[in-house]
N, C-alpha and C positions, 0 to 999 in steps of 0.2 A: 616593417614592410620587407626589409631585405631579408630577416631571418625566416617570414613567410615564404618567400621565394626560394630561401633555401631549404627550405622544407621540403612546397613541392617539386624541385629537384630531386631532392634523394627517393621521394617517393616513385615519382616519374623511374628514377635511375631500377630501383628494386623492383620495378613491375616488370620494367624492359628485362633486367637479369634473369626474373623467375623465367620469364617468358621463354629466354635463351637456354637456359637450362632445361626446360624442360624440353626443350625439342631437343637441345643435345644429349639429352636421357637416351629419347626415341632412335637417335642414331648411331647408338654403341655400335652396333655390329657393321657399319659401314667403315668405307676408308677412312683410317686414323690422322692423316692429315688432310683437313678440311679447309685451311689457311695456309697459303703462302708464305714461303718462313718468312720473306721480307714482311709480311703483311703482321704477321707473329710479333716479329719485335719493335714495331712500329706501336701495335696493340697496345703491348706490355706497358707502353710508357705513357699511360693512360692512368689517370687516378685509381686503383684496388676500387675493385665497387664498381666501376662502369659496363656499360655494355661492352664496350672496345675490347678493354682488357680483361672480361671475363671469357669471351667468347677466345680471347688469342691465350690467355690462360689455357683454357679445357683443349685448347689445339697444340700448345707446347707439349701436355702432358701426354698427346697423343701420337705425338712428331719428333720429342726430343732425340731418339736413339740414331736419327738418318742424320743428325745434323753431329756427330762426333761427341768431341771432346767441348766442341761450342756448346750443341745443344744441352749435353750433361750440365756444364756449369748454370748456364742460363738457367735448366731445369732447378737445380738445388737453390742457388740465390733468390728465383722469384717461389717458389716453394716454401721458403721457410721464412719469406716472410709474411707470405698468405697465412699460414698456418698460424705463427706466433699474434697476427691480428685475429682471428679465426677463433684462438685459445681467448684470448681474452675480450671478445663482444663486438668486437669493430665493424667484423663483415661477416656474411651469413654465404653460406653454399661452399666454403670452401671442399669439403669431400668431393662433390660433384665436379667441381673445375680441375680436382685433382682426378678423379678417376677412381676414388679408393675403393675399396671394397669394404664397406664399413656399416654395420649391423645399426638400423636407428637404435637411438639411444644406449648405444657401447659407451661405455663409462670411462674406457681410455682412448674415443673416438681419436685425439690429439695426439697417442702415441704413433696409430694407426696410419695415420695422414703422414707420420713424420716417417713410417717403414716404407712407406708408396715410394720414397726418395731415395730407398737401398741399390734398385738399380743403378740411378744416376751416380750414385757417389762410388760404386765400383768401378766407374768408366773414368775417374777422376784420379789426383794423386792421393797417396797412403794419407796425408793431412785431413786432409776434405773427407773423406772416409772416417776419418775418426772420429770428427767434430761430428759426425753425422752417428756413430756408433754413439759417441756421448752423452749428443742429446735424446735421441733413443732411452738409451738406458737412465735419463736422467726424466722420464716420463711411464716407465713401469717399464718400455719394451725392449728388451736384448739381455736384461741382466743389470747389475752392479759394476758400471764401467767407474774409473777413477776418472774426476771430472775435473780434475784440478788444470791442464791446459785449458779448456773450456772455459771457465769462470775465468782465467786469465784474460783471457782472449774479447770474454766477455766485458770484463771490468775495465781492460784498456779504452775501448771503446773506437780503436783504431781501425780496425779488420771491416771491412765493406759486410762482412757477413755479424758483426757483431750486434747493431740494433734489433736485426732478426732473432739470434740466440737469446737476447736480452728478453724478447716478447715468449719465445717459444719456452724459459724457463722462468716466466713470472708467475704463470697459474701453480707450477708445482709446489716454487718455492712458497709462493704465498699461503697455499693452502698447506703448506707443513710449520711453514710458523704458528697460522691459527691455530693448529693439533696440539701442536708443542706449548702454544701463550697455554693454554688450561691444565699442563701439569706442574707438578714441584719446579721450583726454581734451580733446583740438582737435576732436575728429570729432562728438562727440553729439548740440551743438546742430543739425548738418547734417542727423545721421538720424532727431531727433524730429521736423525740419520734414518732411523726407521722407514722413514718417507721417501726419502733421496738416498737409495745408496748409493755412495761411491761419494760423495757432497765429501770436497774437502775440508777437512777439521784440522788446521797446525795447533804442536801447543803451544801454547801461551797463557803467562800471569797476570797478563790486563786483563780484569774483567771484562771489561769492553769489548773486548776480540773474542771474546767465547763465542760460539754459536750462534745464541739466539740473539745477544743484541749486536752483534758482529753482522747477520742477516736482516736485522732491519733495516741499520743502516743503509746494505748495500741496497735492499730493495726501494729504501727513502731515494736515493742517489739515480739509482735506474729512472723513477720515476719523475724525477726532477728534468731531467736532461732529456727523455724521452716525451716529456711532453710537448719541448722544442721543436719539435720533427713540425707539429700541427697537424692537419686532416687526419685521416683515420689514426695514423699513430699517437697522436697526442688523444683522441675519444680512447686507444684504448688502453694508456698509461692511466688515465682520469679512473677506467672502469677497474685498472688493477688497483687504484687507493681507495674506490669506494669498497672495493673487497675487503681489505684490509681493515678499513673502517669500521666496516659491520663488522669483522670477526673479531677484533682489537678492542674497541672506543669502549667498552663496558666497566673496565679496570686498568689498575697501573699494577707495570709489572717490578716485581724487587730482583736483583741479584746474588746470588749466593757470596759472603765475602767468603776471599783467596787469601789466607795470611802466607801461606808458604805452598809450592805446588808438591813439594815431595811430605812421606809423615816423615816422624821424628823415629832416626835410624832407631832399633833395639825398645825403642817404646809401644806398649801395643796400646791400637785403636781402638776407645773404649766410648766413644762419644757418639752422641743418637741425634737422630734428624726432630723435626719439630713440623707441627702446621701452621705453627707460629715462632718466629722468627725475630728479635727485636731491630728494629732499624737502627740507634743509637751504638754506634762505636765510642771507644774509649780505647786508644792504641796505645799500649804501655812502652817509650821507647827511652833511652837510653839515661838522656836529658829530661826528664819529663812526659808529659801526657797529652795527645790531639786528640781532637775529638770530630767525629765524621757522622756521615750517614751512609747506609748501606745504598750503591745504587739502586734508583726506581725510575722505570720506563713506562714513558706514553705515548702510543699510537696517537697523532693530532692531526685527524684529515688526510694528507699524503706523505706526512714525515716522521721520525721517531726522535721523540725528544725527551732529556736527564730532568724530570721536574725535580730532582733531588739538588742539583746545581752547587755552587759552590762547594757545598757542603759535600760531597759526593766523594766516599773513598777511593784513598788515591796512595794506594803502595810504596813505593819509590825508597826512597833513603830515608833516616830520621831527619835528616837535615833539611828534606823538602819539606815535612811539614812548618808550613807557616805560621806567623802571629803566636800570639801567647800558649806557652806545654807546662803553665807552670800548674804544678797539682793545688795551689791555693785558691787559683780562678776554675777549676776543672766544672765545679757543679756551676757557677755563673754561664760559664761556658756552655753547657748543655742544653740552661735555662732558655739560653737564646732557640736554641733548634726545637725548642718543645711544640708549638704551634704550627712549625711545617710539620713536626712528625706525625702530630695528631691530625693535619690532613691525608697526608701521605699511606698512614697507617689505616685511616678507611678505605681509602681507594686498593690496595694492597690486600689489605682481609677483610670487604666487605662483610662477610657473616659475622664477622666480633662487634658489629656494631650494637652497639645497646644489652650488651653482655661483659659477664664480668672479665671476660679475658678484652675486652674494648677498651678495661679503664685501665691496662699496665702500663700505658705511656708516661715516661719518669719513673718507671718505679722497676723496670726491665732492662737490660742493656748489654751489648756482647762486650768481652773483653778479646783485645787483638795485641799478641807479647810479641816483640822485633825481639831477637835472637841474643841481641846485645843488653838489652834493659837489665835493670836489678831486682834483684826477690822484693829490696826496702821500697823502691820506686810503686809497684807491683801492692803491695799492701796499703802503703801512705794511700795511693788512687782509691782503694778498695772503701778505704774508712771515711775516705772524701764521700765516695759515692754514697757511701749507707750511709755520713748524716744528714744529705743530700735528698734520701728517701725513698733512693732505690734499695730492693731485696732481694730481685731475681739476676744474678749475674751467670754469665756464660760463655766461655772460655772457647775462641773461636780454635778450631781443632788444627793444626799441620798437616797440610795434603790430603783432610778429607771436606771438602768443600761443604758448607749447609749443616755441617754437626758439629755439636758443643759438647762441651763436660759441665755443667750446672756444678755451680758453688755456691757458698754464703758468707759471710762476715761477722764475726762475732757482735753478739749483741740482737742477731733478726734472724735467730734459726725459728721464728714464726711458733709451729705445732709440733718442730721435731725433738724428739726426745734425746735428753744429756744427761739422764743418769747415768747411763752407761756410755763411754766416746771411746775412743784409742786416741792419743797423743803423739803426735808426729815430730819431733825436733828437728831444724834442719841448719847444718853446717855446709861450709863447701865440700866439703868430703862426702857429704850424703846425708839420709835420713836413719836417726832412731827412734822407730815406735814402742811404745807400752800402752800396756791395759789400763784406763781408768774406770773402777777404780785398780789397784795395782794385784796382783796376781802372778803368782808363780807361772813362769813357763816351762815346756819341754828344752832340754837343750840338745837333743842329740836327733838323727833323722830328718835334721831341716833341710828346704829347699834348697836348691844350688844358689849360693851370692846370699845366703840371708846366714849372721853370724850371732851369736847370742851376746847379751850384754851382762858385766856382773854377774858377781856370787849368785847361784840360785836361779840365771837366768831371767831376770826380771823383764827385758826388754829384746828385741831383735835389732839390727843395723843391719841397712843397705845401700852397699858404694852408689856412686851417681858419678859418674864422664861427660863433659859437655859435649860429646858428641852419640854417645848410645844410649846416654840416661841411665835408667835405674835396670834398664834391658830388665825387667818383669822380678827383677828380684823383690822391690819393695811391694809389690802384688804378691809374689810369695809370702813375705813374712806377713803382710796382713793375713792371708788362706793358712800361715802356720796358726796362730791365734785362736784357730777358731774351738780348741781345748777348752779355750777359758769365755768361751763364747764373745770371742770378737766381733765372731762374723754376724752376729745381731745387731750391734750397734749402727744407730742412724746416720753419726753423725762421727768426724773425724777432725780432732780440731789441730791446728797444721799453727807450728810455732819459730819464728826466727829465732837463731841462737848468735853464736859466732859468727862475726864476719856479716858482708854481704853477699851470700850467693846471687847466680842470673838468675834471672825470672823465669826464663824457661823451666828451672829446677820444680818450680812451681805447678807449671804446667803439665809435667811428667809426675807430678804428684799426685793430680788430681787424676790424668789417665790410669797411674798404675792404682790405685786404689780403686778406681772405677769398674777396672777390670778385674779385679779380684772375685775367683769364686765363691761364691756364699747365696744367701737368703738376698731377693731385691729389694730393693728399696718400693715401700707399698705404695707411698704418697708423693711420687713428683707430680703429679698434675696442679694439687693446688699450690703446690711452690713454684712449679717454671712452666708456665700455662703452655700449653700445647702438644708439651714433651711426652709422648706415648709411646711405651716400650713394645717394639713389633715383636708381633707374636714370633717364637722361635728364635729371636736374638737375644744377645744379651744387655742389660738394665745394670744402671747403676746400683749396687746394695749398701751406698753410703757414698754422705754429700760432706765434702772436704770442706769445713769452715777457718777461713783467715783472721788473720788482726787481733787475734785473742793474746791474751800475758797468761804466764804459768810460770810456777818455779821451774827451774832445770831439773830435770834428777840426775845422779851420778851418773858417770858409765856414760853421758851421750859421748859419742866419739866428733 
């Protein structure tokens, strides 16, 4: 009964407003103050939506310049928080109580509403002006302002004008999230700027603070706290999560993992993006092996939540990783996360469902190398994984976020051909490749950092520095080879000798080989599902295989 009642109230309320409005249409051209200022701000404090305060509204916006510095503020505070209810469903006529000059159905009607406020904020101090240029430009109109005091201002939740901002930047940011949830998990942050220039981006190596799930949150947060208010503010925090809702609830979203934000100095970037991406980490660190899952986000009604959870990679130190690294339990290990991933992994890539790229779950998985691990750590994991029964491994890239180097394991190079390989020995000191089978080389005219090995030149060597790597030398010498037809080879089978080198050495094996000019590699799709060479870049022309034994030949340094 009482919700009846309050029904027809509002309805009552919205027939009395049309009514008022529209006679206040009919009397533009008469005196602009029609109300009494005391009668004005008396009005004002009247629930948004009433007769009282619509009628003392459309008279402020007519009256404010006689009233100073008073009526400018008064104009912007009750202004922008009309407008921010206005933007998102709350209340209806706002244009009209503003005065705007605003084309039906203008597409940026809300920036429009927000320029009618330029006067009042020049009669203000330089602050209030700005916040006011801000959000302007933080809704298509004035330009690309840097909104970072703004969202400060906004996030505090301090400042009398902040609930207002909160509403008045809920439709933008919302609707550049949902633009943003529909590209690559590398692409978001691009297409919410796109949306919002000036939208401050810091950097940062938390996943979590990138962009896009950084903005959910806050927008989860706004919403939360803003529903508080109740009457029209809380209808129209409710109607910014039903937005979100419909643009969101369809899928979960993954996170690109961040092993490192800068690449590996003097190493070139040779690793390619994917449409498919595996969830399962395997972070090779110093002491042993943890094992994660790639962050995955879900929009849930009004808030954004990690259904990836515990399990959910988490950077930090080796030391932070908890519970068992030991490489004996790794594939036990995994076994446990198999059943999230396989839910996780449909929500994530819906279309793989009921298709062959749908059944690599266990059988695909990134690898993530801390700086400090060993090459032995590094392989021992590798031969774990492939008896374990995975195939497709993928070497999560240094500062290029979402791209791999695709590898394999001796023993599951699948359909790829080994007659013909090059053999890569590696010492702390670096790598020495040869032709398999064996073949005379050039030895004179070689690349810069690539030195010949043995009588007759049998083999090339190139230094390695744990801090520039092979800097493209051992891509060289692979591109010197290609006399004796190296550069055909599928497969490159990559062997520990002396010593334990880092892991990283590893890593920069597999880039510089990957970057090596030559013929491409024909067949990554049916080895690392989704891996598709963009046209006009460059493709791996051979997949670096681990774990294998070989005799040494002479001459490795």
């Amino acid at each position: 009964m009482a919700a009846d009642l309050r029904t027809l109230k509002i309805v009552a309320l919205t027939m009395l407003l049309a009514v008022s409005l529209t006679a206040c249409s009919e009397r533009r051209s008469r005196d602009r103050e029609t109300v009494p200022w005391e009668d004005v701000v008396k009005g004002l404090s009247e629930p948004p939506g009433s007769a009282g305060y619509s009628i003392a509204m459309l008279s402020l916006t007519r009256s404010w310049k006689q009233h100073g510095q008073e009526g400018a503020v008064l104009m912007i505070r009750e202004g922008l928080e009309l407008i921010g209810l206005s933007a998102n469903g709350a209340i209806h006529g706002a244009s009209a109580m503003l005065d705007a000059d605003v084309v039906a159905g203008e597409k940026n009607m809300i920036g429009f509403m927000l320029a009618s406020l330029s006067g009042a904020a020049e009669m203000v101090s330089d602050e209030w002006f700005r916040y006011h240029v801000h959000l302007t430009a933080a809704l298509g109109v004035g330009g690309g302002k840097q909104l970072q005091d703004l969202i400060d201002m906004a996030d505090a939740g301090t400042h009398e004008l902040a609930e207002s901002v909160r509403l008045c930047l809920a439709l933008p940011l919302s609707n550049a999230l949902i633009a943003a949830a529909s590209s690559l998990p590398t692409e978001r942050g691009r297409v919410l700027l796109e949306r919002l220039p000036g939208w401050p981006s810091p950097p940062t190596t938390d996943l979590m603070q990138t962009l896009f799930p950084a903005n959910l949150a806050r927008i989860s947060r706004w919403i939360s706290e803003g529903r508080k208010h109740g009457g029209l503010h809380e209808l129209a925090w409710t109607n910014v999560a039903s937005r979100m809702e419909k643009g969101l609830a369809r899928r979960l979203y993954d996170l690109p993992l961040v092993v490192d934000a800068e690449p590996r100095k003097g190493t070139p970037v040779s690793a390619i993006g994917a449409g498919y991406t595996p969830l399962e980490v395997a972070r090779i660190m110093k002491d042993g092996v943890a094992v994660y899952l790639r962050p995955v986000l879900q929009w849930d009604k009004a808030f954004m939540t990690v259904v990836s959870g515990d399990a959910t990679w988490r950077p930090g130190k080796p030391d932070d990783a908890a519970g068992d690294v030991s490489v004996a339990t790794l594939a036990e290990r995994l076994k446990a996360l198999h059943e999230l991933t396989g839910k996780l992994e449909k929500g994530v890539y819906p279309t793989l469902v009921g298709t062959g790229m749908g059944d690599r779950v266990g059988r695909s998985i990134l690898i993530a190398v801390d700086s400090d691990a060993t090459a032995g750590t590094m392989v021992e994991a590798l031969r774990a994984l492939a008896a374990a029964g995975y195939s497709d491994f993928r070497i999560a890239t240094p500062g290029a976020p979402g791209t791999t180097n695709p590898i394999m394991v001796a023993g599951s190079t699948g359909m790829l051909s080994t007659d013909r390989t090059v053999r890569v020995f590696l010492t702390p000191a670096g790598a020495s490749i040869f032709p398999n089978p064996a073949a005379g080389l050039a030895s004179d005219n070689l690349s810069a950092g690539v030195s010949p090995i043995g009588p007759g030149s049998v083999g090339y060597f190139a230094a390695w520095d744990a801090e520039r790597g092979f800097s493209s030398s051992l891509a060289m010498a692979f591109q010197d080879m290609g006399a004796v037809g190296a550069g055909h080879v599928e497969v490159a089978e990559i062997f520990l000798t002396a010593g334990d080198p880092p892991a990283m050495m590893l890593v920069d094996v597999a880039s510089e080989l990957q970057a090596a000019p030559g013929i491409q590699f024909s067949r990554i799709e049916p080895n690392f599902p989704g891996m598709i060479c963009p046209q006009g870049r460059s493709c791996p022309g051979v997949v670096p295989v681990f774990g294998g034994t070989a005799r040494v030949p002479a001459g490795v340094k």
